[in-house]
N, C-alpha and C positions, 0 to 999 in steps of 0.2 A: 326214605331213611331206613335202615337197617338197624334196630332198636337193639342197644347192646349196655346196659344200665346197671349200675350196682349203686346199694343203699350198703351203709356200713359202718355202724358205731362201735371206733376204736380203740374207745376207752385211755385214750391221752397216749397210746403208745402200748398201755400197760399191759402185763399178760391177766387173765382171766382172774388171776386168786390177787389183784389189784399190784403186784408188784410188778417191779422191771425188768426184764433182759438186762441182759450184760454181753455186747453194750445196749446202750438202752434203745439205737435205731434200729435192731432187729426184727422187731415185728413191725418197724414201719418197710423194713424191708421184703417180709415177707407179703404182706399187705401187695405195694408195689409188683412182684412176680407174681402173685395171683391174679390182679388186674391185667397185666400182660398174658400171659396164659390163659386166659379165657376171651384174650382178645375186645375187651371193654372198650369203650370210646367218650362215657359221662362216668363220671362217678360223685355219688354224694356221700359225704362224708359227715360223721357227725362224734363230738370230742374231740377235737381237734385246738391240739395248743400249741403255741406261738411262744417261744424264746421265755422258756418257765423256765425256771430252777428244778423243779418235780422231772422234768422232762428231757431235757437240755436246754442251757441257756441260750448257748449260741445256733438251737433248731427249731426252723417254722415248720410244722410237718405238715403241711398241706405242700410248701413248695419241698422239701425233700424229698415227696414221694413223686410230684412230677416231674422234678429231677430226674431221678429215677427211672422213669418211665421213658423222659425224653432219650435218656440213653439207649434202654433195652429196646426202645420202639422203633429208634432213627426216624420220629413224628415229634414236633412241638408240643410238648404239654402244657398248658396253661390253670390257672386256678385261680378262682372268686375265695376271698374268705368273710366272715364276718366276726367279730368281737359278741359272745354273749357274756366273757364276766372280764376283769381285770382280777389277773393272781399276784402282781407287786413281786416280782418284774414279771412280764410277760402278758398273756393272753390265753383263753379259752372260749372255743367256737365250732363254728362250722365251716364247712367249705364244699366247693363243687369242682372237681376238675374235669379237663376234658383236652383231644387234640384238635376238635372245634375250635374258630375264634368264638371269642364269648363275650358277652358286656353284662354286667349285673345291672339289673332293671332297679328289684328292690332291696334295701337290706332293713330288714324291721326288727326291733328290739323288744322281746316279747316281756314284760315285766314282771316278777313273782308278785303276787298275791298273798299265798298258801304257804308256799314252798320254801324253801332257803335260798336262792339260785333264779335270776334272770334270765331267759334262754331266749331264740333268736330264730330268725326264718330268713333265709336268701333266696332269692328269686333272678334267676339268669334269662338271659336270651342266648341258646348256644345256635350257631348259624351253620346247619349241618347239609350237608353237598344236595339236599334236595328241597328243604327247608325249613325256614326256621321252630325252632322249639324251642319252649319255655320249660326252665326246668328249676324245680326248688328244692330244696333240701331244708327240714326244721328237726328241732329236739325240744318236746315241750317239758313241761316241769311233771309236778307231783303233786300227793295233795289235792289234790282236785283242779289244778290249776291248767291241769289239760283240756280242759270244758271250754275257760276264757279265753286260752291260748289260740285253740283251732277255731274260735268263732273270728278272733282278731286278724288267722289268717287271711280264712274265707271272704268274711268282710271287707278287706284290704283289695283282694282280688279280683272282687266285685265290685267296688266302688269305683277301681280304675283298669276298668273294660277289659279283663282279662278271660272273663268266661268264655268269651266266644274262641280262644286259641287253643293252639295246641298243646297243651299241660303235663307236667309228667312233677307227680311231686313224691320225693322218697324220703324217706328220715327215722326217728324214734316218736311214737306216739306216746310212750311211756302211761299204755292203756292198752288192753284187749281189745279184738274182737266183739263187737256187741255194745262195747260202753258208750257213754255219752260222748265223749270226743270222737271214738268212731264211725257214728253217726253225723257229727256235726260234719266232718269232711267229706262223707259222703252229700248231704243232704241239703246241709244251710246255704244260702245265697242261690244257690247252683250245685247240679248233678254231679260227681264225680264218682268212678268206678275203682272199687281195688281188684287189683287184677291179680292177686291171692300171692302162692299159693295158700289156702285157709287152712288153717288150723295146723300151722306145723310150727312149732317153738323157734321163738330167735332169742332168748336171756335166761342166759344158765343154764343150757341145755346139758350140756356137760352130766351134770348132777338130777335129773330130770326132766326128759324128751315131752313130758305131761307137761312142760311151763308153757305160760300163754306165748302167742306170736303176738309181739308189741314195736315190731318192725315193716312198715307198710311201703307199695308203692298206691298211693293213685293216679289214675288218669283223667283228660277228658278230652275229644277231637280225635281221636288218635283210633284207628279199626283194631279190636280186639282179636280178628278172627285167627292169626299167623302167631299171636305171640303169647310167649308160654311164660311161669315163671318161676322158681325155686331158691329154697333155702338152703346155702352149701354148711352141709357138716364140717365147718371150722369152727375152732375151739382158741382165736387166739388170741380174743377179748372176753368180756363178759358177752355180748353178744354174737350173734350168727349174720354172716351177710345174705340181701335177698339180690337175684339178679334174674332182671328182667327182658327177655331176649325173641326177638322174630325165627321162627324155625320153617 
């Protein structure tokens, strides 16, 4: 496999100071031609809304931007999503796209505790030309409820015999480096590796390159030695995408 991954919370569309484009699929379009241009093949996506009013009513943007893709790529794009809130009409979640065929394995509903806000974790099998990989995308909460959140994962993953595969889980930790959630996905149940870059800002960079990096990939099964990984100076949510690639 030729490891070619993007993590990327897009903040429902919106541009970074929380308003819209005009029209408001601009930046899912920009989103869409950067995934193309760097030649991506998974993508996890996180904020992601479904036929909102805030957003567009008549727009799923997980499928508009494989839309998208399907065209620029002349490749089938496909995409898992999940539901982490109901916004009356519509939806707000996650999703994972990819030109793999793909089957979502889990999709689990992470529940607020702390926070105001229930958030969610998807868990795919994408079936890629040499094979298969397991790939997740989550967005935990706040408040401290990224402790419970990442245990729930982990726990989940290990109770149904996932540790021993091959793993790739990218998302928003909505927590630092160092903290107790980031520790938990590294450590509870089973090992997992983040595979950096450390210490380079993904939220609100914009306005201070000093902010924490609270946008992770982990690994686990998967040889570190080929694969490198960065945060692209894009500014066109609140956060920065991480993209994780074999060199």
């Amino acid at each position: 496999m030729n490891i070619n991954i993007l993590t990327w919370n897009i903040k429902a569309g919106q541009n970074r100071d929380g308003r819209y484009p005009v029209p408001k699929t601009d930046n899912l379009d920009k989103v869409a031609n950067i995934i193309n241009n760097l030649k991506v093949s998974i993508v996890c996506l996180q904020e992601v809304d479904a036929y909102t009013l805030r957003s567009s009513i008549g727009i799923h943007q997980a499928e508009y931007i494989a839309n998208k893709l399907t065209l620029s790529t002349g490749r089938l794009w496909n995409y898992e999503y999940i539901i982490s809130k109901k916004m009356k009409p519509g939806y707000y979640g996650n999703a994972i796209l990819t030109y793999y065929p793909m089957t979502a394995v889990l999709k689990i509903l992470l529940p607020r505790i702390k926070s105001r806000e229930n958030r969610s974790f998807l868990f795919t099998e994408v079936h890629t030309e040499y094979f298969p990989v397991y790939v997740g995308t989550f967005h935990l909460g706040l408040q401290g409820d990224q402790v419970f959140q990442a245990q729930q994962i982990k726990n989940i993953l290990n109770d149904n015999n996932y540790f021993n595969k091959r793993i790739i889980l990218g998302g928003d930790l909505n927590a630092p480096e160092g903290s107790d959630a980031y520790h938990i996905m590294l450590n509870h149940g089973f090992p997992m590796i983040d595979v950096g870059p450390p210490g380079v800002c993904t939220l609100n960079c914009h306005n201070n390159f000093h902010n924490p990096k609270i946008d992770f990939f982990f690994i686990r099964g998967l040889s570190t030695y080929n694969i490198k990984s960065e945060v692209l100076p894009l500014d066109i949510s609140d956060h920065r995408p991480i993209r994780l690639y074999e060199c």
